[in-house]
Legacy VTK file of the C-alpha trace (Angstrom):
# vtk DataFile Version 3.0
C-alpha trace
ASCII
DATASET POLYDATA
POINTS 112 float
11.985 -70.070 -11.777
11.484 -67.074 -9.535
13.029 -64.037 -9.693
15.043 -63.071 -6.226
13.299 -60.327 -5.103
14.998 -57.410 -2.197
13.275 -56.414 1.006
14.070 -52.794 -0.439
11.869 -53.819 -3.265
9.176 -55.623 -1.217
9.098 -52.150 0.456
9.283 -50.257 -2.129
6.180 -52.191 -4.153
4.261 -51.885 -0.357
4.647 -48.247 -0.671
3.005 -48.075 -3.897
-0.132 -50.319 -2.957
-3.512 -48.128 -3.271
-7.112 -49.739 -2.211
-9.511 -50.821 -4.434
-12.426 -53.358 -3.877
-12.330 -56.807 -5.261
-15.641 -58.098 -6.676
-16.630 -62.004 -6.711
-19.927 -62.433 -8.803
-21.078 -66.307 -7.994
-23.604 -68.144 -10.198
-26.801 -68.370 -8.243
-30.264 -70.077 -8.091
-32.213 -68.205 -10.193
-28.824 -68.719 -13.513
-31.760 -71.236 -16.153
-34.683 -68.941 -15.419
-36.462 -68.032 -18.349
-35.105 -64.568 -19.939
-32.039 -65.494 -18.195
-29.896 -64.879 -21.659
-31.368 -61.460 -22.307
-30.944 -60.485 -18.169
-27.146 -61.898 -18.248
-26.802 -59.600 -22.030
-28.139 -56.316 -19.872
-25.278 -57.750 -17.225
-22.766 -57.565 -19.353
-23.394 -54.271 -21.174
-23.553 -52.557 -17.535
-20.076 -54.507 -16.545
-18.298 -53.082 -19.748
-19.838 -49.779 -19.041
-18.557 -49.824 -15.735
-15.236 -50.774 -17.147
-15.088 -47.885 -19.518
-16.067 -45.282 -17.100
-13.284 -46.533 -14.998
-14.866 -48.133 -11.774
-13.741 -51.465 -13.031
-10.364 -51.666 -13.312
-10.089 -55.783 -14.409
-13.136 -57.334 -15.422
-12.970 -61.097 -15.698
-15.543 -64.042 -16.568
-15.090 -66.973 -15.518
-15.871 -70.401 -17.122
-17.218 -72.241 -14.304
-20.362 -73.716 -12.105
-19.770 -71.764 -9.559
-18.140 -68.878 -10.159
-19.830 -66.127 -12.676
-16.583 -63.296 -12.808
-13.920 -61.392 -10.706
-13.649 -57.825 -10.993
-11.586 -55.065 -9.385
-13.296 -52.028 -8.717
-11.411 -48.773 -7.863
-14.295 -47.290 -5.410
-15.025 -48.174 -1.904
-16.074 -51.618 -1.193
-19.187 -50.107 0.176
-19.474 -48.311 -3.109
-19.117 -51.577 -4.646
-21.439 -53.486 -2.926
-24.265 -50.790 -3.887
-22.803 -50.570 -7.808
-23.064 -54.491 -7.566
-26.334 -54.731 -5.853
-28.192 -52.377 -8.687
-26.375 -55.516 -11.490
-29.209 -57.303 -13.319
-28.289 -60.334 -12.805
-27.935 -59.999 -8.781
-31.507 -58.508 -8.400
-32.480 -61.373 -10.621
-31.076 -64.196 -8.297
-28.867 -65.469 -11.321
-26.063 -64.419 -9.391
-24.712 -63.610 -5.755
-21.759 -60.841 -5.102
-19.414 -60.640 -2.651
-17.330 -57.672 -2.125
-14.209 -56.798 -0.519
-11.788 -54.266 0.118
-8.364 -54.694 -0.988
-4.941 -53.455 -2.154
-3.626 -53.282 -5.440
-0.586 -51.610 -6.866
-1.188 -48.850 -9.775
0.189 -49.906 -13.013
-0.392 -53.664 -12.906
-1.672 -55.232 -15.989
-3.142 -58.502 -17.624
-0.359 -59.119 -20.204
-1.433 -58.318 -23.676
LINES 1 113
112 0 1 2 3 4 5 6 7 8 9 10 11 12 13 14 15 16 17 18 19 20 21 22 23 24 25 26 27 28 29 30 31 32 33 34 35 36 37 38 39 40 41 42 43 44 45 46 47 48 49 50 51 52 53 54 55 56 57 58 59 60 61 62 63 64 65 66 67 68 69 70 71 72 73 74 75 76 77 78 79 80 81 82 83 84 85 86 87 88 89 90 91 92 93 94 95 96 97 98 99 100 101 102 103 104 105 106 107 108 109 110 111
């Protein structure tokens, strides 16, 4: 059941909202090329590293065909789109990234 929710606090939340880029890493051609485990480990050390530092706000894999992992960056999409362009696994073709801007609001979570 859904809460019932104000316009004052539809406004209020609005108010709050702050931009951040929203990254969508898709599996691509190159995903069974050989050396593609050790490429994908280097991948994931530089996504947690990002995520420590603080450009990555939510990091997410996914478990699917298509779709490799969500993250929400707090630079510039343009800043994300280089950050993501530099990833091991996109210069290897094992996966494509899309980025774009968005709005989040500051204090939102993944439950614990």
């Amino acid at each position: 059941m859904s809460a019932i929710v104000t316009d004052e606090q539809i406004r209020a939340l609005a108010a709050t909202a702050k931009p951040y880029s929203l990254a969508l890493l898709q599996w691509g051609p190159e995903r069974g090329m050989d050396g593609a485990d050790a490429i994908e480990l280097e991948h994931q050390r530089r996504m947690v590293s990002l995520r420590e530092s603080g450009v990555i706000a939510v990091l997410c894999p996914v478990g699917s065909d298509t779709l490799a992992g969500v993250a929400i960056m707090t630079v510039p999409a343009k800043d994300a789109s280089e950050i993501m362009a530099d990833d091991p696994c996109v210069q290897a073709g094992m996966m494509r990234c899309e980025v774009h801007p968005c709005q989040g609001f500051p204090g939102d979570a993944l439950p614990g």
